[in-house]
VOLODO-849518 format. One record per residue: x, y, z of N, C-alpha, C in turn; residue in one letter. Coordinates in steps of 0.001 Angstrom, whole numbers, plus 500000, padded with zeros to 6 digits. Layout:
REM VOLODO-849518
[[X, Y, Z], [X, Y, Z], [X, Y, Z], A]
...
//
This chain:
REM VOLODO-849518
[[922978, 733279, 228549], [924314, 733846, 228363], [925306, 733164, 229290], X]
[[926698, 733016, 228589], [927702, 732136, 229534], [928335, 733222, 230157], X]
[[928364, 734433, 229737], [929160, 735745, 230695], [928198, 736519, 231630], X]
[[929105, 737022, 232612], [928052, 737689, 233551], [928461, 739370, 233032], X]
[[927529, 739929, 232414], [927738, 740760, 231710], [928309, 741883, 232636], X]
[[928128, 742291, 233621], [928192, 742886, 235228], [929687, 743020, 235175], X]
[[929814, 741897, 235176], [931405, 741289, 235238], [932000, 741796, 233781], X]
[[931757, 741537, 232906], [932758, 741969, 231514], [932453, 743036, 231721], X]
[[931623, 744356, 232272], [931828, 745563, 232170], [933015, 745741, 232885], X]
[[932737, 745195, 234137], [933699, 745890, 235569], [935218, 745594, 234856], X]
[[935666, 744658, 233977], [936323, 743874, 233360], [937124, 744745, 232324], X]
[[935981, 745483, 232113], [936894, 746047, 230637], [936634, 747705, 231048], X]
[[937364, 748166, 232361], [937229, 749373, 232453], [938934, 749860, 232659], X]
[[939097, 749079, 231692], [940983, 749308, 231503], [940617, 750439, 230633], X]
[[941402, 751485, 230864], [941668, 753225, 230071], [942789, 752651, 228978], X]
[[942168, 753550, 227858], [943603, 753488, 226580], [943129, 754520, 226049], X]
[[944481, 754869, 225144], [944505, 755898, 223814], [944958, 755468, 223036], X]
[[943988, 755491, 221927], [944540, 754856, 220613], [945618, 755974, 219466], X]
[[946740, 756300, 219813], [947134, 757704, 218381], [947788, 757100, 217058], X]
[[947361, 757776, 216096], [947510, 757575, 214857], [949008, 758422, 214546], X]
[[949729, 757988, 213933], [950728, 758607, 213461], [950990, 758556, 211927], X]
[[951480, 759803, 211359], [952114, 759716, 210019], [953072, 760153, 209898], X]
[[954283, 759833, 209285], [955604, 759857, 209066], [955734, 760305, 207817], X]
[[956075, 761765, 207290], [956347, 762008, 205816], [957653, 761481, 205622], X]
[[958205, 760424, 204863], [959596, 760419, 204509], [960251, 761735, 203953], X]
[[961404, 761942, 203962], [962042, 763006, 203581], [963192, 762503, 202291], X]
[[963447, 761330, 202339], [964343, 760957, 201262], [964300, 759676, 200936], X]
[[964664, 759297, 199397], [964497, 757913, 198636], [965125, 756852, 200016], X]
[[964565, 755870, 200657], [965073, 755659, 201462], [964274, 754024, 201270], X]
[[964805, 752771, 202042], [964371, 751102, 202201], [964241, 751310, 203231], X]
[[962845, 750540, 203889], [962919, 749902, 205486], [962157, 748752, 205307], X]
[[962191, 748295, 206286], [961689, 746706, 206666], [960793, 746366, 206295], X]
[[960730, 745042, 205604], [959273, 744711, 205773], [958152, 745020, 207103], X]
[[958256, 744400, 207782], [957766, 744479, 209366], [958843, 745738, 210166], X]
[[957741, 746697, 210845], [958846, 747482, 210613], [957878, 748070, 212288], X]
[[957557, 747046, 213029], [957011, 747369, 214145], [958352, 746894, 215231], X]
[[958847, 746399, 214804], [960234, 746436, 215673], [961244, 747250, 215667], X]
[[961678, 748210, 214567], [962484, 748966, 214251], [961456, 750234, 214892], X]
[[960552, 750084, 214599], [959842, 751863, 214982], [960127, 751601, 216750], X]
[[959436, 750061, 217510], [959670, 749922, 218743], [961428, 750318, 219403], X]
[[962139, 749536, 218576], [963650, 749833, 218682], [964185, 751051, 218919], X]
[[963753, 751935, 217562], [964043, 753417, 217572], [963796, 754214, 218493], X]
[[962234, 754069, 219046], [961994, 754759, 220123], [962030, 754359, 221435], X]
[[962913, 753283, 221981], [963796, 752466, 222898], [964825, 753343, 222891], X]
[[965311, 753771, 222023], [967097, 754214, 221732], [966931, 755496, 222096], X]
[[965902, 756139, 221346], [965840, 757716, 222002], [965461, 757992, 223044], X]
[[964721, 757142, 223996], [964166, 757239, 224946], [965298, 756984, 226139], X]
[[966165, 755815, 225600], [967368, 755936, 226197], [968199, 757166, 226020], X]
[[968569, 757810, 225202], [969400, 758703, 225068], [969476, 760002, 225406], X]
[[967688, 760417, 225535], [967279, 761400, 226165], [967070, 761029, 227877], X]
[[967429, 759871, 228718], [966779, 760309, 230045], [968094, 759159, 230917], X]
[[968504, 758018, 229856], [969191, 757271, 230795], [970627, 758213, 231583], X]
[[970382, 758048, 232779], [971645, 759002, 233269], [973269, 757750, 234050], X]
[[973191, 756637, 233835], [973929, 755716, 234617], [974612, 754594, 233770], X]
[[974352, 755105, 231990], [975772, 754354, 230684], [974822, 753132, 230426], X]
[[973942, 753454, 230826], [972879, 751846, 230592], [972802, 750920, 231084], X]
[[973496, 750713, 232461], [973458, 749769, 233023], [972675, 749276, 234117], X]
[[971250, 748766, 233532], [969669, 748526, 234227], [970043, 748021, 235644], X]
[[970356, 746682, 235044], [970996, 745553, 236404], [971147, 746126, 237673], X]
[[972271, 747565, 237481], [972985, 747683, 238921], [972611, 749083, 239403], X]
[[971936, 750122, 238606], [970703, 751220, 238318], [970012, 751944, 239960], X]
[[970969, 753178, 240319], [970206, 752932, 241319], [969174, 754010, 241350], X]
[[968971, 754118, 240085], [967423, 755078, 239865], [966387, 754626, 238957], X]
[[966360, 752634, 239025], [966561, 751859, 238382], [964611, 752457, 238312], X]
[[963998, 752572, 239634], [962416, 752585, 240182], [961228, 753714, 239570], X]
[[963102, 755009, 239212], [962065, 756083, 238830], [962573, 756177, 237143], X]
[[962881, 755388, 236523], [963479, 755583, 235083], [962241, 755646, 233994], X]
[[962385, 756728, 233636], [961367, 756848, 233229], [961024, 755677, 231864], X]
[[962331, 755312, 230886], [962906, 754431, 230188], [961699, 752777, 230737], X]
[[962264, 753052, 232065], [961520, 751570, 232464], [959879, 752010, 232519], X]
[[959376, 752811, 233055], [958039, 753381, 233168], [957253, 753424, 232082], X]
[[957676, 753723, 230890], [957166, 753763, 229566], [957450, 752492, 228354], X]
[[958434, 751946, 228743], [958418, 750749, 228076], [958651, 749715, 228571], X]
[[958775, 749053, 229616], [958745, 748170, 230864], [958044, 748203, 231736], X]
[[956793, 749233, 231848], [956142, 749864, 233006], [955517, 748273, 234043], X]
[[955407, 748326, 235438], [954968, 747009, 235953], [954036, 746949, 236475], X]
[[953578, 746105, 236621], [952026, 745963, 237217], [952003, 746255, 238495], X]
[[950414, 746321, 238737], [950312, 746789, 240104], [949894, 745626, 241007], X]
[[949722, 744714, 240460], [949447, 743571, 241009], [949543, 742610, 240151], X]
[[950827, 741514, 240021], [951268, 740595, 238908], [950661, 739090, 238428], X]
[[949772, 738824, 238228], [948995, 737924, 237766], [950667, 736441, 238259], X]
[[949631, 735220, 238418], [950752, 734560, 238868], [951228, 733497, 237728], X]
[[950096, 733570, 236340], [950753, 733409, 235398], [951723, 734021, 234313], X]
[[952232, 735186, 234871], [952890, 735876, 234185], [954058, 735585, 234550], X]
[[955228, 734815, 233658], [956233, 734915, 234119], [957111, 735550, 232744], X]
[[956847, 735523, 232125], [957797, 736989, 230646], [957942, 738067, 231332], X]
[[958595, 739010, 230323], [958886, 740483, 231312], [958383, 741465, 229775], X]
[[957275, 740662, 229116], [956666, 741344, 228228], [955787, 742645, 228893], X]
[[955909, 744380, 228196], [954969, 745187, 228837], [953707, 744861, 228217], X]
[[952637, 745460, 229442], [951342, 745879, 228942], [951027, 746751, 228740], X]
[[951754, 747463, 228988], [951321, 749204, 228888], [951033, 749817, 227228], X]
[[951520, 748814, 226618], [951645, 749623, 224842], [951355, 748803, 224055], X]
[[950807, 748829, 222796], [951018, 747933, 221517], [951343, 749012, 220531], X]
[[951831, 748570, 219569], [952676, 749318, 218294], [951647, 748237, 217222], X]
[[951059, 749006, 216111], [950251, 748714, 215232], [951290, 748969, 213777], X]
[[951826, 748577, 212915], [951736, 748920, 211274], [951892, 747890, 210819], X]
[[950669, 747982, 210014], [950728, 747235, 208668], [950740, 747157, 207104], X]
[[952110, 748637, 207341], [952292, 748531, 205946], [953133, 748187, 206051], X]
[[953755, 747048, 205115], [954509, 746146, 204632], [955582, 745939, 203829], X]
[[955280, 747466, 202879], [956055, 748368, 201732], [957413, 748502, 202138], X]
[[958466, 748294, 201072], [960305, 748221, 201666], [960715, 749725, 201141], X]
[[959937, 749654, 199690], [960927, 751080, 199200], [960116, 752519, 199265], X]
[[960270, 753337, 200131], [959772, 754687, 200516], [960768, 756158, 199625], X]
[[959588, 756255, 199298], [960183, 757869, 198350], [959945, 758671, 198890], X]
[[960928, 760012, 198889], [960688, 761656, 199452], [959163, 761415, 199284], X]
[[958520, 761812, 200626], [957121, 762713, 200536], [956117, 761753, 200501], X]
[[956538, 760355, 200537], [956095, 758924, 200972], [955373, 759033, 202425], X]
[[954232, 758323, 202807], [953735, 758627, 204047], [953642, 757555, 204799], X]
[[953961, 756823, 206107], [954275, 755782, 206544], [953470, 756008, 208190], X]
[[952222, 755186, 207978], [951436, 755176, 209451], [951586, 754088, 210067], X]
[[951493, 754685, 211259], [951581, 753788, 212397], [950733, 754061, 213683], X]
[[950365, 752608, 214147], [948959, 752827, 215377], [949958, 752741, 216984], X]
[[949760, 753808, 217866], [950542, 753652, 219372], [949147, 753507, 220262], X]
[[949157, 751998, 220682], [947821, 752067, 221402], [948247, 752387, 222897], X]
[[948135, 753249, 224406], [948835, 753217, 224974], [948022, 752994, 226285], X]
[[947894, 752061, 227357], [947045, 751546, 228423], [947455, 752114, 229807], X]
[[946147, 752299, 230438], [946400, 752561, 231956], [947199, 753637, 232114], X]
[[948402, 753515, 233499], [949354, 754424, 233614], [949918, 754961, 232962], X]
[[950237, 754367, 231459], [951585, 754653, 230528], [950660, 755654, 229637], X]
[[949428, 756232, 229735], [948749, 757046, 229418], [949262, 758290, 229497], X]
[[949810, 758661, 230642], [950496, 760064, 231260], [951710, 760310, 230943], X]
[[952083, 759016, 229764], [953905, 759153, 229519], [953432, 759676, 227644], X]
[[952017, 759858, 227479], [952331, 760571, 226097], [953435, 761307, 225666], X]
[[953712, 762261, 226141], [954890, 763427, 225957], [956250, 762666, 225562], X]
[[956381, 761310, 226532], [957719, 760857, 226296], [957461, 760217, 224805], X]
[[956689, 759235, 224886], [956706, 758813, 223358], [956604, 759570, 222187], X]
[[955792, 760617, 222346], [955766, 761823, 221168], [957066, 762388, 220758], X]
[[957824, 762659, 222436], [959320, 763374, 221568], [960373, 762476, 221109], X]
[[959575, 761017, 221585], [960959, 760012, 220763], [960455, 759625, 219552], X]
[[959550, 759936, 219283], [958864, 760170, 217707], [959576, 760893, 216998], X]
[[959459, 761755, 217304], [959780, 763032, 216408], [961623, 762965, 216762], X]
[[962471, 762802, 217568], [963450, 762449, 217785], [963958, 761504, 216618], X]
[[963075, 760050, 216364], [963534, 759317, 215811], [963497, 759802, 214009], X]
[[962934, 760633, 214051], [962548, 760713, 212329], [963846, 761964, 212304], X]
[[964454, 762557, 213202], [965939, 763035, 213020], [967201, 762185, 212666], X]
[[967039, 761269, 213678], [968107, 759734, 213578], [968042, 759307, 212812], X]
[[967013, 758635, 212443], [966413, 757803, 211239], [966216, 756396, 211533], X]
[[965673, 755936, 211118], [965063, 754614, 211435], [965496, 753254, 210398], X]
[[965428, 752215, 211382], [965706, 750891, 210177], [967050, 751087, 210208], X]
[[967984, 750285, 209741], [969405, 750374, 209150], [969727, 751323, 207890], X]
[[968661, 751485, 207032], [969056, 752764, 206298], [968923, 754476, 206954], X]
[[968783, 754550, 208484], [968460, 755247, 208775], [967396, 756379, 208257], X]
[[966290, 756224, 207884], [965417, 756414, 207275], [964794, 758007, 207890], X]
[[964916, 758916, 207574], [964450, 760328, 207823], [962911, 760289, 207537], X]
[[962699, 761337, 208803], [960847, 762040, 208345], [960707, 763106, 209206], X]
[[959686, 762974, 208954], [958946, 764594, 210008], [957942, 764068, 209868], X]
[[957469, 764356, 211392], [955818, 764204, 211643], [954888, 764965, 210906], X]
[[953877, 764373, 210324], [953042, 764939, 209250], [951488, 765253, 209831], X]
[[951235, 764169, 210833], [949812, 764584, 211690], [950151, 763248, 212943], X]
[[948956, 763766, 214070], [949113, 762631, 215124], [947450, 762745, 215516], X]
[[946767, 761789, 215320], [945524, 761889, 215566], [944900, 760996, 216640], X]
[[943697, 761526, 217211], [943562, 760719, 218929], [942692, 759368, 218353], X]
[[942092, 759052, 219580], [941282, 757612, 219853], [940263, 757503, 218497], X]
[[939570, 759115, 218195], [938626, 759260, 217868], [938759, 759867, 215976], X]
[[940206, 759732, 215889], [940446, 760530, 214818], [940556, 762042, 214501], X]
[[940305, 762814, 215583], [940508, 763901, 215911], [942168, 764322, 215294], X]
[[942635, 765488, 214355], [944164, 765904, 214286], [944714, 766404, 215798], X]
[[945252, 766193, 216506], [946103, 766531, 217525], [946911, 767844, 217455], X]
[[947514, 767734, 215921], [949078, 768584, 215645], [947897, 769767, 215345], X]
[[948659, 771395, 215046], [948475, 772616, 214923], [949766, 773079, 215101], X]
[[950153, 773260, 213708], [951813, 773627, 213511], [952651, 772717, 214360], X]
[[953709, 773558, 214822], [954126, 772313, 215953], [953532, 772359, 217267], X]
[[952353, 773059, 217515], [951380, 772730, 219079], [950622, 771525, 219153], X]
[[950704, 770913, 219890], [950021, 769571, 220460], [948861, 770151, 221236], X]
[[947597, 769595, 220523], [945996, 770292, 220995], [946047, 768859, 221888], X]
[[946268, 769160, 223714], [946283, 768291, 224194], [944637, 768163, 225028], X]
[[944177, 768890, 224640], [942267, 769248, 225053], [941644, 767766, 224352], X]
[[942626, 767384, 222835], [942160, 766598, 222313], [942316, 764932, 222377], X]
[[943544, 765280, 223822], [944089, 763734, 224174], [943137, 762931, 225041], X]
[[941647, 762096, 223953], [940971, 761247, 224807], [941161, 760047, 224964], X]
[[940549, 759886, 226602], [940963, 758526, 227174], [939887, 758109, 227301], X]
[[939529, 756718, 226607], [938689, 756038, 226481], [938921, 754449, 227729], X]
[[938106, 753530, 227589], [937717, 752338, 228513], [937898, 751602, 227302], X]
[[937585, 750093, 227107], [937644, 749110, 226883], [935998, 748618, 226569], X]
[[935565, 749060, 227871], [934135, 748844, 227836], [933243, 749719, 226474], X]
[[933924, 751165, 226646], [933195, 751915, 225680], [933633, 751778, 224249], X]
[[934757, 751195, 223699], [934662, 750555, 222693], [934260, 749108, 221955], X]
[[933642, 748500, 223367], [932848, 747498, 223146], [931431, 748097, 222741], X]
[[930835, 749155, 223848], [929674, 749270, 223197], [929452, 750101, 222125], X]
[[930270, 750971, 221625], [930359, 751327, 220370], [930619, 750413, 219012], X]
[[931679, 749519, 219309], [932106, 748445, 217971], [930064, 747583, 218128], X]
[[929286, 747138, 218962], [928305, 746424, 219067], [927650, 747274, 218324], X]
[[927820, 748822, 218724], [926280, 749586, 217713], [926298, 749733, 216369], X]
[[927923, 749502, 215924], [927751, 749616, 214605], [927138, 748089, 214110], X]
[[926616, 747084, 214407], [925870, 745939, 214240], [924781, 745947, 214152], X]
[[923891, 747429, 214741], [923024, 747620, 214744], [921892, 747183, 213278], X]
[[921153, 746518, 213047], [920392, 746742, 211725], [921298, 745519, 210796], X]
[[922507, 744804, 211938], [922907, 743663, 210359], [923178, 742881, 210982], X]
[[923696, 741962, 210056], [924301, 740471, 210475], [925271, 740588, 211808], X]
[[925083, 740260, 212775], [926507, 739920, 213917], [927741, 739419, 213274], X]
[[928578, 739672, 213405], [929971, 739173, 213165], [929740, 737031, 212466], X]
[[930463, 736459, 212681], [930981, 735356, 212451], [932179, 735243, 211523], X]
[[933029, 735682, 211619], [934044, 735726, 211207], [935118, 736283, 212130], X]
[[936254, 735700, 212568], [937854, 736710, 213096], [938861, 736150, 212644], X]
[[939504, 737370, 212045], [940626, 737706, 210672], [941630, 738009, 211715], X]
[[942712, 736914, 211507], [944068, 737458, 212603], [945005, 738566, 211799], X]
[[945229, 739807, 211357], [945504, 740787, 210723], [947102, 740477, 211076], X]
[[947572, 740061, 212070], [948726, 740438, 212285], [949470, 738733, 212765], X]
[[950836, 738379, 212926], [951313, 737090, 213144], [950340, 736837, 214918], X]
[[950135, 735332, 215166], [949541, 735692, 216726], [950411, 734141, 217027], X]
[[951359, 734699, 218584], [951755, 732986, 218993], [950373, 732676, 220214], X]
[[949793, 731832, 220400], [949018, 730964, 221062], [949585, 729543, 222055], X]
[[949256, 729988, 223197], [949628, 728650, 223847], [948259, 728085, 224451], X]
[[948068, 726564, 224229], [947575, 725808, 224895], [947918, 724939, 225392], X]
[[947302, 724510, 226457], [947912, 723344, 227145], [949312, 723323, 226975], X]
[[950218, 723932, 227441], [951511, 724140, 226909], [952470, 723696, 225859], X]
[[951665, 723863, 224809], [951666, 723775, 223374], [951398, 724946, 222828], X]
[[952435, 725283, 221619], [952295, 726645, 220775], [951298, 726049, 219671], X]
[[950099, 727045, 219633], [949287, 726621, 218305], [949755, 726738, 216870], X]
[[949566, 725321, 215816], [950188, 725847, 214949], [948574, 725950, 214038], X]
[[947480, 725743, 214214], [945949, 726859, 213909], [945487, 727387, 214878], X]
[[944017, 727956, 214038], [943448, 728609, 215154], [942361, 727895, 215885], X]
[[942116, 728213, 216832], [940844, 727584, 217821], [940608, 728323, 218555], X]
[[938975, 728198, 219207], [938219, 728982, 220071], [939029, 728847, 221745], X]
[[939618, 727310, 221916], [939652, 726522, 223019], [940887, 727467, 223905], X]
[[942033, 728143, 222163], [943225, 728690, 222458], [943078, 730229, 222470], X]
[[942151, 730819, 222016], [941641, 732116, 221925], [941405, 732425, 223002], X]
[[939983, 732298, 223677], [939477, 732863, 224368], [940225, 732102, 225816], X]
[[941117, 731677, 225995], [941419, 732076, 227215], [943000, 732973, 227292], X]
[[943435, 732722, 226026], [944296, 734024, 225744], [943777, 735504, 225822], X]
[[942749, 735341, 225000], [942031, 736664, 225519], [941663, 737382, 226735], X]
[[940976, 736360, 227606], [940366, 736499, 228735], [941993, 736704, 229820], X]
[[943061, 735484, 229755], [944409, 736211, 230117], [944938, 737824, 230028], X]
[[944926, 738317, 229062], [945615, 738935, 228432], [944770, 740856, 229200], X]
[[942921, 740337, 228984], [942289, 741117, 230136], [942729, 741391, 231139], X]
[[942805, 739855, 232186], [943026, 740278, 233937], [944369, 740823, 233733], X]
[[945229, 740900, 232959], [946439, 741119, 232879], [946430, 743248, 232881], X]
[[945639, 743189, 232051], [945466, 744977, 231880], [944644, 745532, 233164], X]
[[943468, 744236, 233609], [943019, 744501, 234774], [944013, 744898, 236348], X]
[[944893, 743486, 236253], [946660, 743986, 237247], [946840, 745302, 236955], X]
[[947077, 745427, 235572], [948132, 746362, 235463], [947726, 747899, 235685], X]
[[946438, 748039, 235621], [945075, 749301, 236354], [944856, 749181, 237477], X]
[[944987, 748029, 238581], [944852, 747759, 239963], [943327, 747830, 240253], X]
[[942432, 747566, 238447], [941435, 746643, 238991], [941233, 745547, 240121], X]
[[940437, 745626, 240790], [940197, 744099, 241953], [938963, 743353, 240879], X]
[[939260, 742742, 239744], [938364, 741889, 239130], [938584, 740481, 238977], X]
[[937612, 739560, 238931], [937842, 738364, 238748], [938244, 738034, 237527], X]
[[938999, 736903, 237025], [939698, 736467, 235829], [938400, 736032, 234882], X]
[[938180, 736850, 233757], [936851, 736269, 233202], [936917, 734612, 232593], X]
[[935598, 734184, 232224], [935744, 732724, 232132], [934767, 732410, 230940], X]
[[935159, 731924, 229507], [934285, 731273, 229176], [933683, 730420, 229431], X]
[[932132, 729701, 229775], [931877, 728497, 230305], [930803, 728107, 229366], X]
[[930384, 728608, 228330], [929649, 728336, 227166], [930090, 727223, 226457], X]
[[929131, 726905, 225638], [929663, 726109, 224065], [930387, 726829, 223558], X]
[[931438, 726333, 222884], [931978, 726472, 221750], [930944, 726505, 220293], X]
[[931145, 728000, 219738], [930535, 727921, 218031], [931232, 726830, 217323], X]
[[930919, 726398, 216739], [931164, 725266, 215657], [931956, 726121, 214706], X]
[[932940, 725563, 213966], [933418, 726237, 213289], [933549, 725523, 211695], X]
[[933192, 726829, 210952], [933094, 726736, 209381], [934259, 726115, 208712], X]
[[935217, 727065, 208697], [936389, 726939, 208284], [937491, 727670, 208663], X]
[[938545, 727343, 208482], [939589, 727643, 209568], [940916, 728011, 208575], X]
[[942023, 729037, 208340], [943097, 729182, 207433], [944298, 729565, 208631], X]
[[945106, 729093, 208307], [946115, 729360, 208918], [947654, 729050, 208522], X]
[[948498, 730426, 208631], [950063, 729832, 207750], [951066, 730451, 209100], X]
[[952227, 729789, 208899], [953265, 730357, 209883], [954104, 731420, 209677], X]
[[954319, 732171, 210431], [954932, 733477, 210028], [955977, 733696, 211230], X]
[[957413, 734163, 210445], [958660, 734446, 211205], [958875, 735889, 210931], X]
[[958748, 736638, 211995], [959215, 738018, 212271], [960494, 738114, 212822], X]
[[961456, 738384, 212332], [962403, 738523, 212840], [963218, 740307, 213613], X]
[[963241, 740182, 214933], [963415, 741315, 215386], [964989, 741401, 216032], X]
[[965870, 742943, 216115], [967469, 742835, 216614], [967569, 742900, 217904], X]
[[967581, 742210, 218997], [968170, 742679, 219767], [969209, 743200, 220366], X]
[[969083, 744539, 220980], [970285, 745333, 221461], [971165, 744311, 222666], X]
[[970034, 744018, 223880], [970624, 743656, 225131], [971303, 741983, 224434], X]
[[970781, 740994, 223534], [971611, 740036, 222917], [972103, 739942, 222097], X]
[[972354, 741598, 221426], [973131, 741660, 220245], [972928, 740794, 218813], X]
[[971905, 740454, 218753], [971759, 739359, 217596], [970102, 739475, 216950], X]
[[970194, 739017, 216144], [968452, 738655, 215486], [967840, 737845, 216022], X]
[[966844, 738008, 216506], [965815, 737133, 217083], [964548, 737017, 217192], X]
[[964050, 735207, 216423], [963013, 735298, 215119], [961413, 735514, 216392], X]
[[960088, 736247, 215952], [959349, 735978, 216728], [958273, 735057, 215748], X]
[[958153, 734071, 216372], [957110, 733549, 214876], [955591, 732944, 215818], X]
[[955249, 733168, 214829], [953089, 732633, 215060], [952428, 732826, 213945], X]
[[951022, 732391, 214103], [950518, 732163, 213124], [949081, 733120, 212716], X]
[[949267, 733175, 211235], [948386, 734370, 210649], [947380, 733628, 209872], X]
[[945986, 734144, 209546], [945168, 733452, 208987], [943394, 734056, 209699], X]
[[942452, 732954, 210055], [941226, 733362, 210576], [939857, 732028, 210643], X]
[[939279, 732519, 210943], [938187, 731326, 210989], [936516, 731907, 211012], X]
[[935922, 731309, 210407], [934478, 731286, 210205], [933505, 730426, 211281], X]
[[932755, 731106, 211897], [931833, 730680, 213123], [930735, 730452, 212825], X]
[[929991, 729370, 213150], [928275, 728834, 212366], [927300, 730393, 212898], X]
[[927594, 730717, 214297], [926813, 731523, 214679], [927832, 731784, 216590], X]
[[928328, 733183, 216419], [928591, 733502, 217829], [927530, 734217, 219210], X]
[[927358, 733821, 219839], [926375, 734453, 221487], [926831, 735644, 221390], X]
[[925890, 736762, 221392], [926748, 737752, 221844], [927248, 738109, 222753], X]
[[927063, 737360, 223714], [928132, 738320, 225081], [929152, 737545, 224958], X]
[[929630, 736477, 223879], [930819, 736432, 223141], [931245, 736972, 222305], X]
[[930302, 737886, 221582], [930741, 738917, 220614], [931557, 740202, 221449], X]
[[931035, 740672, 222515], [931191, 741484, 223483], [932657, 741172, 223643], X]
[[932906, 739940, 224198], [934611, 739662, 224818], [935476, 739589, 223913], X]
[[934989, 739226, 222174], [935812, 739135, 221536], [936113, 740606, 220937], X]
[[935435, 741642, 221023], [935326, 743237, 220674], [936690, 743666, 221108], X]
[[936275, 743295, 222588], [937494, 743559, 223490], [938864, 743972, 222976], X]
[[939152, 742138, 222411], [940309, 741547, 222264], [940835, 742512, 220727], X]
[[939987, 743237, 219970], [940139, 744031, 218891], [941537, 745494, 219529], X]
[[941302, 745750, 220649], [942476, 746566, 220813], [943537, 745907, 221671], X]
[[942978, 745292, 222684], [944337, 744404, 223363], [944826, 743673, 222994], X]
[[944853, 743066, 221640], [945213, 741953, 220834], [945550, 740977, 222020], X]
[[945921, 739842, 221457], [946172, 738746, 222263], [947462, 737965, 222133], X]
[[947671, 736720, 222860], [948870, 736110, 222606], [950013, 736718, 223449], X]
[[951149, 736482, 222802], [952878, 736541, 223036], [952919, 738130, 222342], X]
[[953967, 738632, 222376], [954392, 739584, 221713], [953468, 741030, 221466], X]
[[952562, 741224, 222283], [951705, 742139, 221398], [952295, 743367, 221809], X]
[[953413, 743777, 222391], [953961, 745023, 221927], [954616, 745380, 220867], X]
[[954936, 744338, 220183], [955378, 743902, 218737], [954174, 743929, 217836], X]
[[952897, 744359, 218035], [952029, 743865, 217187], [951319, 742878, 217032], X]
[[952302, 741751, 218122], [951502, 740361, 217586], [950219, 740531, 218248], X]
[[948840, 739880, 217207], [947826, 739371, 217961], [946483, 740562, 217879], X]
[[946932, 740885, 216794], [945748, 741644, 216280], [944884, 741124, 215277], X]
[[943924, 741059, 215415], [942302, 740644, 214974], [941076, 741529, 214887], X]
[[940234, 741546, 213755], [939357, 741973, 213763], [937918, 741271, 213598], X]
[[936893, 741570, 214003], [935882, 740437, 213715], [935006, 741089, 212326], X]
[[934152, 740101, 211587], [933491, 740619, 210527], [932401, 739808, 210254], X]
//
């Protein structure tokens, strides 16, 4: 084995909650294709509107430390990796992939809030800018709903009328959905296959990938770890592939432009990477293990946007 398995445990004892959301539409209403920026947006705006006390002005903020605004969607590490220089959070990823523009009364519209480490304890805030936002409405057609169910890590319903069964808010590891995603392998074929589900940007050698490769993966991956590791105030070492590379079958890959609004630059601004997957002759498993991982922390640029979600098969 090229991993020290010791090590990918201690590694992946980053805490998350995975919640499921459903959105009943309430009226004939259009939204976005990609609509993980507008749901992110929306609940930016309410989150502002319910707590910012100083007209929005971050820069000069002198309660800039305890905002809760920054805590839940900016939240910072506890120790900053020294390749990090974006001011991308780790604390969250936003999952949907439905794709659908035209939504009818009574239409149901899910969405995945994966939420890491500290920003665990800010459930409450994101829940009421949920339900906040389906008052406002969402997208430029301002799009109405009501929360229809909110379900935990495990699939468990959460909601009971409007009571939040918070007995049912579990916090899981990283590690323990590694060794759970491994047992369902139990009795079959291991993986060789990972399907990029969602757009993913990739840098190597400081070059944006325009396919996929193992060479650009797994140390995005393994990044993207010590990064959740900082941001938990793990003391772990940066994991390392030092194995062979699987040979690879075949490889698909197309370019994809997401285009998202920004408030603070007032303008559209495109996020683009590339979607597609690749076929492996045969993967090690304690590379199956690291790549499990990478199934909820997605990888890459953008993954509070979604980017950089993968599944293996």
């Amino acid at each position: 084995m090229s991993l020290n398995i010791q090590q990918l445990e201690k590694a992946l004892q980053v805490r998350y909650v995975k919640l499921h959301f459903g959105l009943r539409i309430t009226e004939d209403t259009r939204l976005p294709m990609n609509k993980v920026s507008a749901i992110r947006g929306g609940i930016g705006e309410m989150l502002l509107r319910a707590n910012c006390i100083r007209d929005r002005k971050c820069g000069s903020c002198d309660f800039e430390s305890e905002c809760i605004v920054r805590r839940t969607l900016y939240s910072r590490f506890d120790e900053k990796p020294d390749f990090v220089t974006s001011g991308d959070s780790v604390g969250y990823v936003l999952e949907c992939e439905d794709y659908g523009e035209d939504f009818y009364e009574g239409d149901l519209l899910e969405f995945h809030l994966i939420l890491f480490g500290k920003t665990i304890v800010y459930f409450s805030q994101f829940l009421q800018a949920v339900y906040q936002l389906g008052m406002a409405g969402i997208g430029k057609a301002r799009a109405k709903y009501v929360m229809a169910s909110v379900r935990n890590t495990t699939g468990k319903d959460m909601l009971r009328g409007s009571e939040i069964l918070m007995e049912r808010y579990e916090v899981k590891t990283l590690w323990d959905y590694v060794t759970y995603r491994r047992r369902s392998f139990v009795g079959r074929a291991l993986p060789d296959r990972i399907c990029f589900r969602t757009p993913t940007t990739l840098k190597y050698r400081g070059k944006i990938q325009q396919m996929f490769s193992l060479e650009a993966i797994l140390p995005a991956l393994c990044r993207r770890i010590h990064m959740l590791d900082c941001f938990e105030g793990l003391e772990c070492e940066m994991l390392k592939w030092e194995g062979i590379y699987p040979k690879v079958r075949t490889e698909s890959s197309e370019q994809i432009a997401v285009y998202r609004y920004s408030s603070t630059q007032d303008q559209k601004m495109p996020l683009r990477g590339i979607r597609g997957g690749m076929q492996l002759e045969k993967i090690p498993e304690d590379l199956i293990l690291l790549l499990l991982a990478g199934e909820v922390t997605h990888i890459g640029k953008n993954t509070s946007f979604g980017f950089g979600r993968y599944r293996l098969f």
